[in-house]
C-alpha beads as a LAMMPS data file, in Angstrom:
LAMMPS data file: protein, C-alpha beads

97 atoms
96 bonds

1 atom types
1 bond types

-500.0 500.0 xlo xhi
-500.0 500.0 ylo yhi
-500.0 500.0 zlo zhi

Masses

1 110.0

Atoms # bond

1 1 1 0.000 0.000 0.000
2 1 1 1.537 3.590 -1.129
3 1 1 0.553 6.741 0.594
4 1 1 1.246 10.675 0.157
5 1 1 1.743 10.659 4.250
6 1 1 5.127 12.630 4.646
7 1 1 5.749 11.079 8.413
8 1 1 8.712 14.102 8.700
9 1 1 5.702 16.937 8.181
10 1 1 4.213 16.159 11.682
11 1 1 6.020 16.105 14.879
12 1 1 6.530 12.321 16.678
13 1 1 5.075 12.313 20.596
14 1 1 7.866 9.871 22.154
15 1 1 7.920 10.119 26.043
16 1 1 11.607 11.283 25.928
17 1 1 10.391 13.918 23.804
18 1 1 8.370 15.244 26.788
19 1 1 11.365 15.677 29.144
20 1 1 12.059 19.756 28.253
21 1 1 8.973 20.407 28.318
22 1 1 8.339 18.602 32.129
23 1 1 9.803 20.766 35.082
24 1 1 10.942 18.027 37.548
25 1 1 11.903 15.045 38.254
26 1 1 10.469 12.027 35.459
27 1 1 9.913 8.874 35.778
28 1 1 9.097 6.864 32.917
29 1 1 7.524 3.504 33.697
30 1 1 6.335 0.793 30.911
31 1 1 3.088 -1.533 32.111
32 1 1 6.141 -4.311 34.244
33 1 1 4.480 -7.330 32.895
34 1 1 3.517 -6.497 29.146
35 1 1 7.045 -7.231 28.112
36 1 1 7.046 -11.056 30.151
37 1 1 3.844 -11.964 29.372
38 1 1 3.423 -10.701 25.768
39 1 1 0.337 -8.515 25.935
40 1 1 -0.624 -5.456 27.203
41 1 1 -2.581 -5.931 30.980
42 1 1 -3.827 -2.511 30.571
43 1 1 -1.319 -2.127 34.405
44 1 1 -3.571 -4.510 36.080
45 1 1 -1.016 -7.424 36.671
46 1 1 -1.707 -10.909 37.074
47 1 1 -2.718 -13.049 39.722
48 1 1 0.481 -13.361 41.190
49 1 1 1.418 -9.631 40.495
50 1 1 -0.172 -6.046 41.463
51 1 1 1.319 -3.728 38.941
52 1 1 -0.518 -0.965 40.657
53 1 1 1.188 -1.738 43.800
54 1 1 4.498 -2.315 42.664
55 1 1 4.020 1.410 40.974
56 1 1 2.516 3.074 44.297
57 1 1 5.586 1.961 46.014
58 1 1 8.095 2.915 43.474
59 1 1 6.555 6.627 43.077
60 1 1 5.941 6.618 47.171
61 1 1 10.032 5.689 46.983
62 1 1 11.130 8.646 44.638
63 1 1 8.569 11.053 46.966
64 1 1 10.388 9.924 50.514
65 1 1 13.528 10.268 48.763
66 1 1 13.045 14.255 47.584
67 1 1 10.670 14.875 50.125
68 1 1 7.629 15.375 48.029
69 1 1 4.036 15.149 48.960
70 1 1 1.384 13.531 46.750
71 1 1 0.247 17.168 45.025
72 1 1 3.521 17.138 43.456
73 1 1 3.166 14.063 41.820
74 1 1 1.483 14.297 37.975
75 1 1 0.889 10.946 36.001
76 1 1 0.889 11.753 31.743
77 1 1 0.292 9.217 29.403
78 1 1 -1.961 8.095 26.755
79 1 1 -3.714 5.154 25.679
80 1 1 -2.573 1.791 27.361
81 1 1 -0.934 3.983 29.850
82 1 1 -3.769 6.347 30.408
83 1 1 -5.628 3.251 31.394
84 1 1 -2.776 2.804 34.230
85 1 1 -2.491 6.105 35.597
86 1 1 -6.115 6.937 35.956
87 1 1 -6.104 3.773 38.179
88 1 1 -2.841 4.444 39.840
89 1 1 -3.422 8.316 40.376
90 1 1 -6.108 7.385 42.768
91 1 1 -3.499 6.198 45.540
92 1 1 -2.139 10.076 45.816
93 1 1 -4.139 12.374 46.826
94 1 1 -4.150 15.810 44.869
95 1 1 -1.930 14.492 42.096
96 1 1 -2.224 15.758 38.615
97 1 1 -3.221 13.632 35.628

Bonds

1 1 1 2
2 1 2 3
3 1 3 4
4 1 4 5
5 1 5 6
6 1 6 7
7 1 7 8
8 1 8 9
9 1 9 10
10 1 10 11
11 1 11 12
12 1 12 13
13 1 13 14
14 1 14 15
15 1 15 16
16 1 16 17
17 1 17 18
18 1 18 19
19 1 19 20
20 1 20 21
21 1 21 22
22 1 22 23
23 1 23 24
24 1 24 25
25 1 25 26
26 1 26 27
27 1 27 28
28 1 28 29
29 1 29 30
30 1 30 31
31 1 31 32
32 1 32 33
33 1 33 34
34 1 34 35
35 1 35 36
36 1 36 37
37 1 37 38
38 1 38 39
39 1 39 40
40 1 40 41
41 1 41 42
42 1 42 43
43 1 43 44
44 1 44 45
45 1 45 46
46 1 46 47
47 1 47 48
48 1 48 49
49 1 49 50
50 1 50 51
51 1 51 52
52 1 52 53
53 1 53 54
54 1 54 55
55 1 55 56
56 1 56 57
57 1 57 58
58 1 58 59
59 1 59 60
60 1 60 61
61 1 61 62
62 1 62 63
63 1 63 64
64 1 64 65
65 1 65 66
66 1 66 67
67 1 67 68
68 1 68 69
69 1 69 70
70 1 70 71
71 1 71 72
72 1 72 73
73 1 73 74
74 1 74 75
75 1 75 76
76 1 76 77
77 1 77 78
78 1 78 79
79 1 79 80
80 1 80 81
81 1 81 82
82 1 82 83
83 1 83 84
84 1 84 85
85 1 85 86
86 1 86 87
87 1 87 88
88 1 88 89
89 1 89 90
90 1 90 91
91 1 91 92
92 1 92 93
93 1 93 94
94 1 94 95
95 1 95 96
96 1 96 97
């Protein structure tokens, strides 16, 4: 199949893309069991795993260690991730989405 679409006319969102334009610190996380089990779980996990969990105590790790509270905290991402923060967001009170 042939297109016209000139893919260097429009820009390309990649999350490192997003780092100038983010004042603080960023942490990029991928959904942790998409890559072992093949598929995307949407950050739900497995039966055996809580990737919301595991991501609370990550972020609540990075906030101890710069003394930040939960307001300071902002979750971006789209699709698939979008999915995960809007589900994750809820364990920080005040945080941005």
């Amino acid at each position: 199949m042939s297109t016209n679409f000139d893919v260097n006319k429009y820009p390309i969102f990649q999350r490192i893309n997003w780092l100038p334009f983010l004042d603080g610190i960023c942490l990029y996380i991928t959904d942790p069991l998409s890559k072992k089990l093949g598929h995307i779980t949407h950050y739900l996990g497995n039966s055996s795993t809580n990737s919301v969990t595991d991501i609370h105590s990550i972020v609540n790790k990075i906030k101890e260690l710069y003394s930040l509270d939960d307001t300071d905290v902002t979750f971006v991402g789209d699709s698939n991730a979008a999915f995960g923060i809007a589900k994750i967001s809820r364990y920080f009170n005040g945080s941005g989405i």
